[in-house]
C-alpha positions in Angstrom: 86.8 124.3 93.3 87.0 122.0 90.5 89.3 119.1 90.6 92.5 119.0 89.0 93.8 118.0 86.1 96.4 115.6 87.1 99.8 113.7 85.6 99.8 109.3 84.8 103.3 108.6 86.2 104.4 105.1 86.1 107.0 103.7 88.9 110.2 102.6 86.7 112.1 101.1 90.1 111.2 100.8 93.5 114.4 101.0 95.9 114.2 99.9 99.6 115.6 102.9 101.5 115.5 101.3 105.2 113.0 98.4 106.8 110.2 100.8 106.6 110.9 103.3 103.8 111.4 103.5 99.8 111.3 105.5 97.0 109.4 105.6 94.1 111.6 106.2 90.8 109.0 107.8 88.2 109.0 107.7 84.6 108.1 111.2 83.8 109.5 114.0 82.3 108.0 117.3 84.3 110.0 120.4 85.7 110.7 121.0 89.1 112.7 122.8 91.8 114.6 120.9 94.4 112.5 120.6 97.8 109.5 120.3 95.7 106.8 118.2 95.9 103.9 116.0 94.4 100.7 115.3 95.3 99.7 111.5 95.0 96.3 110.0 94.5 95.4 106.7 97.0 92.7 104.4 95.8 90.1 103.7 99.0 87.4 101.2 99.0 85.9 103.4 101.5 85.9 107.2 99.8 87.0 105.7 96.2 90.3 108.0 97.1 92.4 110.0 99.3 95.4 112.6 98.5 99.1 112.6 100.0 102.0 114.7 99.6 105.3 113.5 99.3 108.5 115.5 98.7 110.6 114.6 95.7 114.4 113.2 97.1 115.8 113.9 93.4 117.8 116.6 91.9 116.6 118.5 88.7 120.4 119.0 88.3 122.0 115.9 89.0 120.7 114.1 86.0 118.3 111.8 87.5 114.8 111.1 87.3 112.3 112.2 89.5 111.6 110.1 92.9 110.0 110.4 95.6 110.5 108.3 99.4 107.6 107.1 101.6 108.1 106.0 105.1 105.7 103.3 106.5 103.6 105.0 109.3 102.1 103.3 112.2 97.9 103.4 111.1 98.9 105.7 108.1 96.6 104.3 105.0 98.4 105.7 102.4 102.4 104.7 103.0 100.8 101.5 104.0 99.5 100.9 100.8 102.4 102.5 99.2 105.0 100.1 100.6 102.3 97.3 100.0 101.1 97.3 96.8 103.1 99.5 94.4 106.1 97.9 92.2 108.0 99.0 89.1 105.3 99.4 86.2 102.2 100.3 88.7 101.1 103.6 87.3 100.3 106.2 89.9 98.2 109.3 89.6 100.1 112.5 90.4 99.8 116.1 90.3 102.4 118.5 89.0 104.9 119.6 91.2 104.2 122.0 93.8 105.7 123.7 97.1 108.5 127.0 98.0 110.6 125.4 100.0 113.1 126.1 97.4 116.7 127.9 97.6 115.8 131.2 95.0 119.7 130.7 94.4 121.8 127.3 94.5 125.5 129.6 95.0 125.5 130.0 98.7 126.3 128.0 101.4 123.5 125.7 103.4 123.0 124.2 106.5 120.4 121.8 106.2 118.3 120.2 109.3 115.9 117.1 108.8 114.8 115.1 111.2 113.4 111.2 109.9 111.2 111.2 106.7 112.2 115.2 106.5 115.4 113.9 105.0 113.6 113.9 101.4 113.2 117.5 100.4 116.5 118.5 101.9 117.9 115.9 99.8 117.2 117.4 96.5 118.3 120.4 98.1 121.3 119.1 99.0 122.3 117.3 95.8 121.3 120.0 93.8 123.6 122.2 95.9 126.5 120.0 95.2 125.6 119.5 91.4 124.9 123.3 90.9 126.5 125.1 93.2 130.1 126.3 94.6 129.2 126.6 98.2 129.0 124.6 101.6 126.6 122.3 102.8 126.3 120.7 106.4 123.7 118.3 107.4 122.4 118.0 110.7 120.1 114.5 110.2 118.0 113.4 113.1 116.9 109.8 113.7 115.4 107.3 115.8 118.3 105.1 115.6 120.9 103.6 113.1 118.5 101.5 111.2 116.0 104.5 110.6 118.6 106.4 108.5 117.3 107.1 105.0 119.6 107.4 102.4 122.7 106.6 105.0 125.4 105.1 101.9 124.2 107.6 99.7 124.8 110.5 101.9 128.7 109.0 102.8 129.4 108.2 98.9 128.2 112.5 98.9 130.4 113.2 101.5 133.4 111.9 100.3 132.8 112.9 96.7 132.6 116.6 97.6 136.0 117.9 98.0 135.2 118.8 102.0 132.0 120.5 100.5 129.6 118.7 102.0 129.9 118.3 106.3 126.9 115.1 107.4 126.2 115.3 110.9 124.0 112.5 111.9 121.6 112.8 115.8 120.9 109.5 116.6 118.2 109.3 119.5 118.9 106.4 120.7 122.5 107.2 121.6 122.3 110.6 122.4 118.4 111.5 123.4 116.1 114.1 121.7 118.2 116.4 120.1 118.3 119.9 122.6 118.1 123.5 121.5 121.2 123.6 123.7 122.5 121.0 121.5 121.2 122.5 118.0 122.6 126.2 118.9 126.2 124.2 119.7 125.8 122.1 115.9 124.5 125.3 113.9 126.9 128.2 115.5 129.8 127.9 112.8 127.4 127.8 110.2 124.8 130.8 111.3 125.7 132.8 108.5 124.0 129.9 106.1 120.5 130.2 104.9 119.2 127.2 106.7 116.4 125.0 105.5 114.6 122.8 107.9 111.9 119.7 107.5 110.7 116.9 110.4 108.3 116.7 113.1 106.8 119.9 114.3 108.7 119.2 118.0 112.1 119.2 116.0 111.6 122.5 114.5 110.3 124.4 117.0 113.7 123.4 118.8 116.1 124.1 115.3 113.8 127.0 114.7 114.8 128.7 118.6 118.4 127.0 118.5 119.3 129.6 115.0 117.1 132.4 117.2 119.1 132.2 119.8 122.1 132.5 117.2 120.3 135.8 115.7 120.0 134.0 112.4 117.3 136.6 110.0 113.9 134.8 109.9 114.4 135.7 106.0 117.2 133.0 105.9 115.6 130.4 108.2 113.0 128.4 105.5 110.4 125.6 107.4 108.8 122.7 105.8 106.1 121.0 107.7 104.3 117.5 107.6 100.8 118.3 107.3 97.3 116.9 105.9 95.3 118.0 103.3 92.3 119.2 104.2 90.4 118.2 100.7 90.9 116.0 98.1 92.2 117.9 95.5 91.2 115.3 92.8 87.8 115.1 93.3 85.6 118.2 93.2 85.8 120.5 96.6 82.7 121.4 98.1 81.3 124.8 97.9 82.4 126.9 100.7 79.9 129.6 102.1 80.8 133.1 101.5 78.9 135.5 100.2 78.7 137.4 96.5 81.5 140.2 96.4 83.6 142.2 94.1 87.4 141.7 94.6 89.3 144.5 94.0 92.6 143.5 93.2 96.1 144.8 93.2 98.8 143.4 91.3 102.4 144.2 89.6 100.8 148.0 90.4 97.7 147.8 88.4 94.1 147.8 90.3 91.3 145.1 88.7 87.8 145.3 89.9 86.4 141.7 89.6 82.9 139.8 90.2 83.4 137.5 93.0 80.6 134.6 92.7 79.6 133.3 96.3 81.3 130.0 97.7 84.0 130.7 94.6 87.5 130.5 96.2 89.7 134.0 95.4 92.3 132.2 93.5 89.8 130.6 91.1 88.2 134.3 90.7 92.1 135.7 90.2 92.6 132.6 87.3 89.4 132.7 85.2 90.3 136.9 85.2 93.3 136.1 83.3 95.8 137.6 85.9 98.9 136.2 86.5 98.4 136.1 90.9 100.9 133.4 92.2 100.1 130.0 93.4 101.6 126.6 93.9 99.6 123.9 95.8 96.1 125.4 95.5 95.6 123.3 99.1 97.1 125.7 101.8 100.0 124.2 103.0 102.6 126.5 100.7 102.1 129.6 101.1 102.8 130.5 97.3 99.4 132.7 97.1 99.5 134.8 100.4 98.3 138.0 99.6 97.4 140.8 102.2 94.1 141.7 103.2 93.6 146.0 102.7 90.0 145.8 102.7 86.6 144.0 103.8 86.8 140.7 105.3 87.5 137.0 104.1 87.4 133.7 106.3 90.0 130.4 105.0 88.8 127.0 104.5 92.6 125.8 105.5 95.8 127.2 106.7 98.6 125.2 107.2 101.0 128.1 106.5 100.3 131.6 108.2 101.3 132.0 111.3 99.5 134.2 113.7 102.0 137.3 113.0 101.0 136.8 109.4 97.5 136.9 110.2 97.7 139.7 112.6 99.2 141.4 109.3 96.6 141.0 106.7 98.3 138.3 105.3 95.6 135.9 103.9 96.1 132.4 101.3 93.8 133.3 97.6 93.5 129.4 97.2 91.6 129.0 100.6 89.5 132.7 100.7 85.9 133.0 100.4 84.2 136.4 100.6 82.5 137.2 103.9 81.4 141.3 102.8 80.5 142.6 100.0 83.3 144.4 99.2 87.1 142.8 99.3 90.2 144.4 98.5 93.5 142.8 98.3 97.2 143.4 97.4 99.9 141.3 96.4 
């Protein structure tokens, strides 16, 4: 896979969020949805580069530019450099927007669960709620302590702005311990018939994620963001990926394509250069945009991030990370 063309963004402001956190305003102009994000490149003395996601904390609605926040992480290279080297007029390289962990309507009512650094997608969510929208919002916001509270003014200037729309529920850990499913079911039980969006450390959601089970909350309402890694460098070229030559046959809006599939090639590239219009977002896995299923012949993923085993168990396979394993492939979107 080829690397991709990517956006020159130049930081307009830098604003200290907490001791170990900030965000980036950017000087740029491109489309988004709120709890999107954007894929930044890190320069390395040792690999010349490496890749990070970070979720954009502004609203397409609210009439502010883009921004993304980057908490400092113990060992972690690139918020270390982040918070140590970039000021307002460093240019940064960036690729468009990307992710689904976006409301497909802003007019209902949302209960919102972060936990630390997983406060910055929910925040465009939740400001663009407030900006577009006529419905509720409660925030249940999880963190260490008092001092590790991104965006705490902001959120109480929200708050009282609202007209009682907007409910901030903050979990502090070090008054009140890890927060409990027992706990979680008691905060989100008023608010089960909201669709609920959720972002933090994999521990946190597996708790909010069997707190709203145990409420019988649809797993259609119940949307998950994850921290995760890439697993390539999507601005330099990607290694070819075994496989084996195939032809893909393809179903798509109703209509069947037969296509050549060139050995190592991923399927989404095969999809592109075809000229159909198959879905996609981050082209890296962690989305879940390009899921297709699986009717026919066999494929094997260079990442994952996504799927869970139910989905696999179902057919369900990500285009962006297939290469062909048999001859013949058939999928269906």
């Amino acid at each position: 896979m080829a690397a991709r063309e990517y956006l020159q963004v130049r930081v307009a402001e830098v604003v200290q969020e907490t001791g170990d956190a900030c965000s980036l305003v950017l000087d740029a102009g491109f489309d988004y949805r709120p709890g999107q994000f954007v894929t930044v490149r890190i320069p390395s003395e040792r690999c010349g580069s490496v890749a990070r996601c970070y979720s954009l904390c502004s609203s397409p609605l609210a009439g502010e530019r883009p921004a993304i926040t980057v908490k400092r992480t113990s060992g972690g290279y690139a918020s270390n450099w982040i918070l140590d080297h970039v000021v307002a007029g460093t240019v940064l390289d960036v690729l468009p927007p990307a992710g689904t962990f976006c409301p497909d309507s802003l007019s209902g009512d949302f209960l919102l669960f972060a936990a630390g650094s997983g406060i910055t997608p929910v925040m465009s969510i939740l400001k663009s709620a407030l900006a577009g929208g006529r419905g509720r919002v409660v925030l249940v916001y999880a963190n260490r302590d008092e001092g590790s509270v991104i965006f705490g003014p902001l959120l109480r200037r929200l708050a009282l702005d609202s007209d009682g729309r907007l409910v901030v529920v903050h979990w502090l850990d070090s008054l009140l311990g890890v927060p409990s499913v027992t706990a979680l079911t008691a905060l989100a039980r008023p608010y089960s018939s909201f669709d609920a969006f959720i972002c933090g450390p994999d521990p946190y959601l597996a708790a909010v994620r069997e707190a709203l089970g145990l409420l019988g909350v649809p797993g259609t309402r119940v949307h998950v963001e994850r921290f995760v890694s890439l697993a390539e460098n999507p601005f330099e070229d990607a290694p070819v990926f075994g496989g084996t030559a195939a032809t893909l046959s393809v179903t798509l809006d109703g209509v069947v394509t037969s296509l050549p599939w060139p050995a190592g090639t991923r399927m989404l590239d095969v999809l592109i250069d075809a000229g159909l219009a198959a879905p996609y977002s981050c082209r890296q896995g962690i989305c879940g945009a390009c899921a297709c299923q699986l009717t026919g012949g066999e494929v094997e993923m260079a990442h994952n991030e996504v799927l869970e085993q139910a989905d696999l168990t179902d057919g369900y396979i990500l285009a962006c990370q297939a290469v062909s394993l048999t001859p013949v492939v058939r999928i269906t979107y």
